[in-house]
Structures are given as C-alpha cells and as structure tokens.
VOVEX-464148 format. One line per 10 residues: for each residue y, x, z of N, C-alpha, C, CB. Coordinates in Angstrom, 3 decimals. Each point is the difference from the previous one (the first is absolute). Glycine has a CB too. Layout:
BEGIN
Y X Z Y X Z Y X Z Y X Z; ... $
! end
This chain:
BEGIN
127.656 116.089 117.424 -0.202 -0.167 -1.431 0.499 1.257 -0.702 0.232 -2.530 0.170; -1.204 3.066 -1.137 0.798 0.876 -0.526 1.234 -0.018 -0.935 -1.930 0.582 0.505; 2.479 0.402 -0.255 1.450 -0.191 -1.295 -0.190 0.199 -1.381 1.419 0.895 1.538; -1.593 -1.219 -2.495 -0.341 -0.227 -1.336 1.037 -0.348 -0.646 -1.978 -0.528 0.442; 1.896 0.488 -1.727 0.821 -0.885 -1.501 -0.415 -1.161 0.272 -0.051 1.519 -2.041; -0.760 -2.182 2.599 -0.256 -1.254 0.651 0.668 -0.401 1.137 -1.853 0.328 -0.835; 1.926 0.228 1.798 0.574 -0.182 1.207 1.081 0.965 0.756 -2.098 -1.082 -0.043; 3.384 0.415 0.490 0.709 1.266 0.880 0.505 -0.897 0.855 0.715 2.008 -1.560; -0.651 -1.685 2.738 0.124 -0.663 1.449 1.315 0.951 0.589 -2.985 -0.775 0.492; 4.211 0.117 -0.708 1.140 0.911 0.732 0.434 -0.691 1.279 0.954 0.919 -2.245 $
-1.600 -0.982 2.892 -0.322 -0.032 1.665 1.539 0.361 0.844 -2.921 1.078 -0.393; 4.116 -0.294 -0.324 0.906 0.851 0.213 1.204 -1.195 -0.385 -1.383 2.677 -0.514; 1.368 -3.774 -0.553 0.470 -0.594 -0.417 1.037 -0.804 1.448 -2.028 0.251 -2.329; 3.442 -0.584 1.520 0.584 -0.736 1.308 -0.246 -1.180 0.527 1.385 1.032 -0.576; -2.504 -1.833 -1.096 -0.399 -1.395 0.022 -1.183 -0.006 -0.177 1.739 -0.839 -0.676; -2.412 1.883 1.163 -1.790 0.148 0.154 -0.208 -1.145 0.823 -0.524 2.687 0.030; -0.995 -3.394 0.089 0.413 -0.952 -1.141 0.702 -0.792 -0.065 -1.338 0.229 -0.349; 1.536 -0.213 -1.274 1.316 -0.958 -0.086 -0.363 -1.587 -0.344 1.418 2.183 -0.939; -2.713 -2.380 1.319 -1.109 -1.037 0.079 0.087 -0.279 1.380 -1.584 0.735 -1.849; 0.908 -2.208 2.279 -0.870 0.070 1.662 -1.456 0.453 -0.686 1.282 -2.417 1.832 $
-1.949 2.813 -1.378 -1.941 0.555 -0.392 -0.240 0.172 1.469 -0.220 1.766 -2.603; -1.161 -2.306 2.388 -1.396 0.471 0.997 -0.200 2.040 0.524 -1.528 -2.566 -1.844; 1.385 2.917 0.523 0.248 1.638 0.418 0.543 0.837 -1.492 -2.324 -0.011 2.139; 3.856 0.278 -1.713 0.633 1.417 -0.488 -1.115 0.626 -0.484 1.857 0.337 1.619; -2.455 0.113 -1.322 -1.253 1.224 -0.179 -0.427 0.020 -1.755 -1.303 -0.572 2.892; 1.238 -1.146 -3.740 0.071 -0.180 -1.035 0.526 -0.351 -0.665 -0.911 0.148 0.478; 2.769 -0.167 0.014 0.708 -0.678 -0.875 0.490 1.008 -0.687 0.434 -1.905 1.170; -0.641 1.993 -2.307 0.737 0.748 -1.883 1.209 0.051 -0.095 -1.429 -0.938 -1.429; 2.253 2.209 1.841 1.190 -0.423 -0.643 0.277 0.751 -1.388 0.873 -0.539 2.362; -1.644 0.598 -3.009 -0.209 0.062 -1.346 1.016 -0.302 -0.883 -1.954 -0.403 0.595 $
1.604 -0.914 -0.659 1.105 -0.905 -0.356 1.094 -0.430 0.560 -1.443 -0.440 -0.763; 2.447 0.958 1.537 0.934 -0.438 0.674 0.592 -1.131 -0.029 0.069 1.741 -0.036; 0.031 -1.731 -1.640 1.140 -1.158 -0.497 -1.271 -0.256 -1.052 3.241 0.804 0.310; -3.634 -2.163 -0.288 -0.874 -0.853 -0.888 0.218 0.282 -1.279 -0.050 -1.684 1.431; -0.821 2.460 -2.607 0.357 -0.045 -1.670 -0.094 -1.118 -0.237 -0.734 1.837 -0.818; -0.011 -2.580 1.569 -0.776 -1.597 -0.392 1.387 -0.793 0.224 -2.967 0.098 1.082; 3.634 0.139 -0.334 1.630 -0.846 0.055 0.860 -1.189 -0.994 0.130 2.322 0.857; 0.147 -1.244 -1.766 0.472 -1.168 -1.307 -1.203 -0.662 -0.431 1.912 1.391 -1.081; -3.088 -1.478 1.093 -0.803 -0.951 -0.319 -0.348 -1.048 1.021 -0.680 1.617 -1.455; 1.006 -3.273 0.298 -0.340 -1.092 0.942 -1.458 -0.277 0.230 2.057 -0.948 -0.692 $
-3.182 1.719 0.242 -1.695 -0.446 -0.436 0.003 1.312 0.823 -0.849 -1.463 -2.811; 0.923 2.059 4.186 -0.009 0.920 0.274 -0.977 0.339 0.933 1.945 -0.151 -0.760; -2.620 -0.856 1.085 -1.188 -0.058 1.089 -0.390 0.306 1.274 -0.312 0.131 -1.569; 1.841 -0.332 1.613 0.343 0.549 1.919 0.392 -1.700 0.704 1.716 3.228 -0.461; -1.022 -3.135 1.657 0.707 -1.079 0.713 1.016 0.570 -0.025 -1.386 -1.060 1.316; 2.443 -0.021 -1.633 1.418 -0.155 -0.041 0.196 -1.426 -0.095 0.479 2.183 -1.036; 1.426 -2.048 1.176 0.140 -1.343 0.384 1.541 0.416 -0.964 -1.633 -0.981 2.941; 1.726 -0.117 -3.851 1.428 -0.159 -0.372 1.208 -0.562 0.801 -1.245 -0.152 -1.802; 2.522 0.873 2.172 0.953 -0.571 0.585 1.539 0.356 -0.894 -1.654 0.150 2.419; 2.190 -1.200 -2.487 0.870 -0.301 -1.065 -0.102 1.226 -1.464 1.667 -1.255 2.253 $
-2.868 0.905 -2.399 -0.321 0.930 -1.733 -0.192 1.303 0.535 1.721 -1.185 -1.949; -1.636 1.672 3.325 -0.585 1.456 0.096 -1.457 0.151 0.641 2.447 0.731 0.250; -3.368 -0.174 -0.813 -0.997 0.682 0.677 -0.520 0.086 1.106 0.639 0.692 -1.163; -1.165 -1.193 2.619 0.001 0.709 1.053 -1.506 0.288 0.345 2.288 -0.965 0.689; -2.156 2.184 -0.560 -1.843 0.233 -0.128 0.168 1.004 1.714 -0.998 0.414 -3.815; 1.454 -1.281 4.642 -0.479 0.599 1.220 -1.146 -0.198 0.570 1.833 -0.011 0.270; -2.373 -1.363 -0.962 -1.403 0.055 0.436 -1.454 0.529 -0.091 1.306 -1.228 0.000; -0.874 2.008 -1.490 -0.904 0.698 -1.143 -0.129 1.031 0.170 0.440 -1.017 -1.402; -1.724 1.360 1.501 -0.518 1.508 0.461 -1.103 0.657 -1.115 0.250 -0.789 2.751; -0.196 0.078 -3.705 -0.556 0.401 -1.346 0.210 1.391 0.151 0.488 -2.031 -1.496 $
0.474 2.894 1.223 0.273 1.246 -0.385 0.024 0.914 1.423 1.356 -0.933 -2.283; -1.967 0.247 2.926 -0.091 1.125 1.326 -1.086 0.110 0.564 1.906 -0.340 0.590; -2.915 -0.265 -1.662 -1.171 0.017 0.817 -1.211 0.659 -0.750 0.878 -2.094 1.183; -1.171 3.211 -0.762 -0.926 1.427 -0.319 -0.853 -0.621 -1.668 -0.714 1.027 3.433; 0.468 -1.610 -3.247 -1.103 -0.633 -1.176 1.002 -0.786 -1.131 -2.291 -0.562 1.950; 3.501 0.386 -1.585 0.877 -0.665 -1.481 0.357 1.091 -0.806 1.204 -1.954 1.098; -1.214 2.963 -1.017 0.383 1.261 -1.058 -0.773 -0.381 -1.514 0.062 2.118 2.215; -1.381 -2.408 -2.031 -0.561 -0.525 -1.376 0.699 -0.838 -0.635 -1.874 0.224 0.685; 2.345 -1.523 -0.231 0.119 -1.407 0.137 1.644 0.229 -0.888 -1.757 -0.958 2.810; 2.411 1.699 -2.047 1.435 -0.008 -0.671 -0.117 0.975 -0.808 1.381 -0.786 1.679 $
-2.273 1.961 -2.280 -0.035 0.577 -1.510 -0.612 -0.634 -0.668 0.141 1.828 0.390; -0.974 -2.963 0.171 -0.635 -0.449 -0.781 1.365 -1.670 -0.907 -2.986 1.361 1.929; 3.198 -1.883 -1.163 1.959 -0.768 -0.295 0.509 0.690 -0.987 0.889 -0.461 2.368; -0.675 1.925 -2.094 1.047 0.675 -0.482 -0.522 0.783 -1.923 0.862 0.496 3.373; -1.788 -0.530 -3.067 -0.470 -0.067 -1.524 -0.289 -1.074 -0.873 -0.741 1.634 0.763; 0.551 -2.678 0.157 0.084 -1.499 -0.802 1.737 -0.369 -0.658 -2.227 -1.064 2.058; 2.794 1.763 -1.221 1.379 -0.448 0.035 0.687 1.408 -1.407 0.065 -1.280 3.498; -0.844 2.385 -3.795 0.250 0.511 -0.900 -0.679 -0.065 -1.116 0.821 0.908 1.402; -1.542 -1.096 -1.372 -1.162 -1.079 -1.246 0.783 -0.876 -0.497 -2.192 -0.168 1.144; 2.659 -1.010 -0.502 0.886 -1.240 -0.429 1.271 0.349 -0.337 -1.125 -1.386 1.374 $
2.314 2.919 -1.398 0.179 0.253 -0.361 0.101 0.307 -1.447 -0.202 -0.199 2.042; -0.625 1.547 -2.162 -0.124 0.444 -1.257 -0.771 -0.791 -0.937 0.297 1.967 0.987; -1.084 -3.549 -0.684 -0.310 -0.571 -0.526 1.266 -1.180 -0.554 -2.304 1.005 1.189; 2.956 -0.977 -0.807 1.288 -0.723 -0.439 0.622 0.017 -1.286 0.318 0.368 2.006 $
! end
C-alpha cells in the first residue's frame, strides 16, 4: 500500500500489529491512538468495562479506507461545536 496522508504502515512498531488482522500489509497506523475515542456514537466496536473504553476489538482506524470516515466524525464534531 502506498504511504500517503491517508495511510502509514510502521511495520517497525514494537506492537505492529497491535490488532490480530488477516494481513499487516493493510493495517493504518495512521491513527495510532483513536481521535474517535472520547466519543460514545463513535462507530467502531468497543466494549465498556467499569466506565472505561476498551476498543481492542475495533479496527475502525486501522483500516486503509477509514481515513474518510474519521475526517469525516471529526468535522461533524467541529460543526457541533462552533454551532453551540
């Protein structure tokens, strides 16, 4: 895959992946750490355990084609903002 503002694959990482996946070859680490995180309408899989977060199952942000998907969140989420 190529490396882009869309996609970066650090293959070098100590927790490459830091997912189980079918093939490395397309997992994004783009997003390392989820922006989508503090949001509960966040459109990934997770699982709440005592009020924290656990999105080990969620591969939303690592997968080549969510780069739209979470700028596309992330301007809804500044819209509702400055619409405040």
């Amino acid at each position: 895959m190529e490396n882009s503002h869309r996609f970066f694959r650090n293959s070098q990482c100590k927790y490459f992946p830091c997912h189980d996946v079918r093939d490395d070859l397309t997992f994004n680490c783009l997003f390392c750490f989820c922006p989508l995180y503090p949001l509960e309408d966040c459109g990934g899989r997770y699982e709440l355990s005592g009020g924290i977060k656990n999105c080990t199952r969620c591969k939303v942000p690592h997968r080549p084609e969510s780069y739209d998907y979470i700028m596309k969140k992330l301007k809804e989420i500044n819209a509702q903002k400055k619409s405040a």
